[in-house]
C-alpha positions as CSV (number, residue, x, y, z in Angstrom):
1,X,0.0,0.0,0.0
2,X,2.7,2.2,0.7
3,X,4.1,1.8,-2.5
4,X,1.8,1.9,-5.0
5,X,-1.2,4.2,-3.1
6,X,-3.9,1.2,-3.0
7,X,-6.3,1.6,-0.2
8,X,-7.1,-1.6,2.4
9,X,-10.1,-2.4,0.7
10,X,-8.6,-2.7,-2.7
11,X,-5.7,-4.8,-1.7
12,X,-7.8,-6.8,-0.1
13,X,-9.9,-7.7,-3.2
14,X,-7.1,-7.9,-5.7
15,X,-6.8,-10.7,-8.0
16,X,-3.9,-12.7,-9.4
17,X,-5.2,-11.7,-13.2
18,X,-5.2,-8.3,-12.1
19,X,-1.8,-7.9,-11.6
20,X,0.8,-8.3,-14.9
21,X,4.9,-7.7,-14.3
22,X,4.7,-3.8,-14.4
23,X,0.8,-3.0,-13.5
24,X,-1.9,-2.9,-11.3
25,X,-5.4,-2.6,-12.2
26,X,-7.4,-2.8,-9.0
27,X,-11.0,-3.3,-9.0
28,X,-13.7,-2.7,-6.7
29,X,-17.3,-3.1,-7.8
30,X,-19.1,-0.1,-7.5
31,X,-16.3,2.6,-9.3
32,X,-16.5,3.6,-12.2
33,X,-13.1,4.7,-13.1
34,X,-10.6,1.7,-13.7
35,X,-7.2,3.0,-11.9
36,X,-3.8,1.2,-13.8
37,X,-0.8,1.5,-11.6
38,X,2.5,1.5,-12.4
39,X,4.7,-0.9,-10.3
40,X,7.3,0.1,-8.8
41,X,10.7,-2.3,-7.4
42,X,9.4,-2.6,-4.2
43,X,5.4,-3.1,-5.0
44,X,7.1,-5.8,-7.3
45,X,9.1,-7.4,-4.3
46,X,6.0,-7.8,-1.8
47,X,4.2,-9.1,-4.2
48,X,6.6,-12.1,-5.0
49,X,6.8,-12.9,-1.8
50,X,3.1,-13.4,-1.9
51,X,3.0,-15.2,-5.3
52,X,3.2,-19.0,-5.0
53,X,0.7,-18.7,-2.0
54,X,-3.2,-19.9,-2.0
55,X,-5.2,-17.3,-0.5
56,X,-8.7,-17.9,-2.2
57,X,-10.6,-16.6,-5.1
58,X,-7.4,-16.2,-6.6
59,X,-6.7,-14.0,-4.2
60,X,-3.0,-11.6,-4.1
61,X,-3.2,-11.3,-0.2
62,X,-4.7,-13.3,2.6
63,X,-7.2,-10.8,3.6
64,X,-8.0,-9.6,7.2
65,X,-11.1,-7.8,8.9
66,X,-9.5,-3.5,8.9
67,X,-9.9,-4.1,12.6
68,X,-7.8,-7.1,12.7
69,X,-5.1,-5.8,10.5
70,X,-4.9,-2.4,12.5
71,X,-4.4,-3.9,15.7
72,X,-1.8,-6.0,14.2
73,X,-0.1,-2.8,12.5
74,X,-0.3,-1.0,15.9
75,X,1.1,-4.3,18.1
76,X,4.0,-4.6,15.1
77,X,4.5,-1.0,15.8
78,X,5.1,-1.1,19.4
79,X,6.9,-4.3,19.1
80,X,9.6,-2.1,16.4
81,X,9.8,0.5,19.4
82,X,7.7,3.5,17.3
83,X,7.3,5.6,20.2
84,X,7.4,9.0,18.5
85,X,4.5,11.2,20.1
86,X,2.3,12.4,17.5
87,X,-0.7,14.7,17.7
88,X,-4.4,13.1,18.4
89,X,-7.2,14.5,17.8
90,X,-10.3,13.4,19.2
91,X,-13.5,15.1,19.5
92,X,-16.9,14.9,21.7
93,X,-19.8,16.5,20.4
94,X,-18.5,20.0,19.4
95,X,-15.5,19.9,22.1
96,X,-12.4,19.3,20.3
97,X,-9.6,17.7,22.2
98,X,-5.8,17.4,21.2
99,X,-2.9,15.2,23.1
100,X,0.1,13.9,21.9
101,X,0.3,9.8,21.8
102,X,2.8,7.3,20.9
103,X,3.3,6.9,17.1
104,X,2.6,3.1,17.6
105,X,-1.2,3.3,18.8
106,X,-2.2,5.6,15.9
107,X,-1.0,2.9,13.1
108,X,-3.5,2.1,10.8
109,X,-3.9,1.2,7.5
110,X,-4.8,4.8,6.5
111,X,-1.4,5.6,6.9
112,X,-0.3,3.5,4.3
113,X,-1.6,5.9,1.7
114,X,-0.8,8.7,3.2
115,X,2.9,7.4,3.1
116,X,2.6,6.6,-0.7
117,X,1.1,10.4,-0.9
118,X,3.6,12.3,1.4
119,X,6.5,10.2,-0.6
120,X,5.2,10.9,-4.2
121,X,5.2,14.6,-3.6
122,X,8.5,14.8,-1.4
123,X,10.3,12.4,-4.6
124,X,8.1,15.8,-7.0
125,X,5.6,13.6,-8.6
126,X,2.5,15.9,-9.6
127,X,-0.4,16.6,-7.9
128,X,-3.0,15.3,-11.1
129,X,-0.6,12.0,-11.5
130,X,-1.0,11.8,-7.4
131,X,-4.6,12.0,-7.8
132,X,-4.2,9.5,-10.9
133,X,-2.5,7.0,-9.1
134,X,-4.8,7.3,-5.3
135,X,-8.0,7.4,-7.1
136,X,-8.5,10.8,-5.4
137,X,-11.1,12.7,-7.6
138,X,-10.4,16.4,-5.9
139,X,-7.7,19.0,-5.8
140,X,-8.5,19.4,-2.2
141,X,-8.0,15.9,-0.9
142,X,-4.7,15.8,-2.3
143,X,-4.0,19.5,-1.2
144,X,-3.9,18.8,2.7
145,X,-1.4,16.9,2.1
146,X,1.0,19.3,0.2
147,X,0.7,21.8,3.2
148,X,1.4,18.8,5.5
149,X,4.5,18.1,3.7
150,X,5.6,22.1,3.4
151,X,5.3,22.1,7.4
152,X,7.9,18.8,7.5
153,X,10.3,20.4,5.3
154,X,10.2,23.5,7.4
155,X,10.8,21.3,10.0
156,X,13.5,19.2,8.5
157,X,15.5,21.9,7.8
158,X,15.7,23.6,11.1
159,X,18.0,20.6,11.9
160,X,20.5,22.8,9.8
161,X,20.3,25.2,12.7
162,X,21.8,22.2,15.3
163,X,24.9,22.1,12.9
164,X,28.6,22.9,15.0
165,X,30.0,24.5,12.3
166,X,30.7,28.3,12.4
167,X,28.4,30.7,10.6
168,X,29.7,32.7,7.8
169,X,29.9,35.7,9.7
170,X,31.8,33.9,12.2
171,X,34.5,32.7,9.6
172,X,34.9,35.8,8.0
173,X,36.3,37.6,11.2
């Protein structure tokens, strides 16, 4: 999922036949628009590892209630010592509350696509192949991520700041 932008659902009804050696076509019943996606090393290694199994139906993936595979995610998590704190927001009626919480226990498999999303624009894949490639059909669900990612690079580059070398100024005197 985190490499090629599929969401649970759709990995979880992929079929052998809809998988060749460089695409993707997933199908759910019910859309209308038939995504192809591109595969990438790394989509192609998972899926190897998957391909002499029988999962039914001709089946890609053994497939998992989303409640099943999230606690998994989150107890795989904790187990791999993600213990960043991360914001939480969680509201009650109209009251809003925010707290920070370990990275682990807000794993899910939501995050997968957001991954693939926050990746394809950080590597500066477009916005319309973004939306090509998630199935997103507005500007605006792809947009939130954009001013996520603008917030982490401000971020990432205050580590700059933390460097021991001497400033310009400083050499110069």
């Amino acid at each position: 999922m985190c490499f090629t932008g599929l969401r649970y659902e759709e990995v979880c009804s992929l079929k052998r036949r809809s998988v060749t050696e460089d695409w993707i076509h997933p199908g759910i019943i019910g859309k209308k628009h038939q995504r192809s996606i591109p595969l990438n090393k790394h989509a192609r290694q998972i899926l190897s590892l998957y391909n002499c199994r029988e999962w039914g139906e001709d089946r890609c993936f053994p497939v998992y209630s989303n409640v099943t595979m999230n606690r998994q995610l989150k107890i795989a998590a904790e187990t791999a010592g993600i213990n960043d704190p991360v914001g939480s927001v969680i509201f009650s009626g109209n009251t809003e509350r925010r707290r920070n919480i370990p990275k682990w226990q807000a794993m899910s498999t939501r995050i997968a696509l957001n991954t693939f999303i926050m990746t394809a624009f950080d590597t500066g894949i477009n916005e319309g192949m973004v939306m090509e490639l998630t199935g997103h059909r507005s500007l605006a669900g792809i947009r939130r991520y954009e001013s996520a990612l603008s917030e982490m690079k401000k971020k990432e580059i205050g580590k700059f700041d933390d460097l021991l070398y001497p400033s310009p100024l400083e050499r110069g005197r």
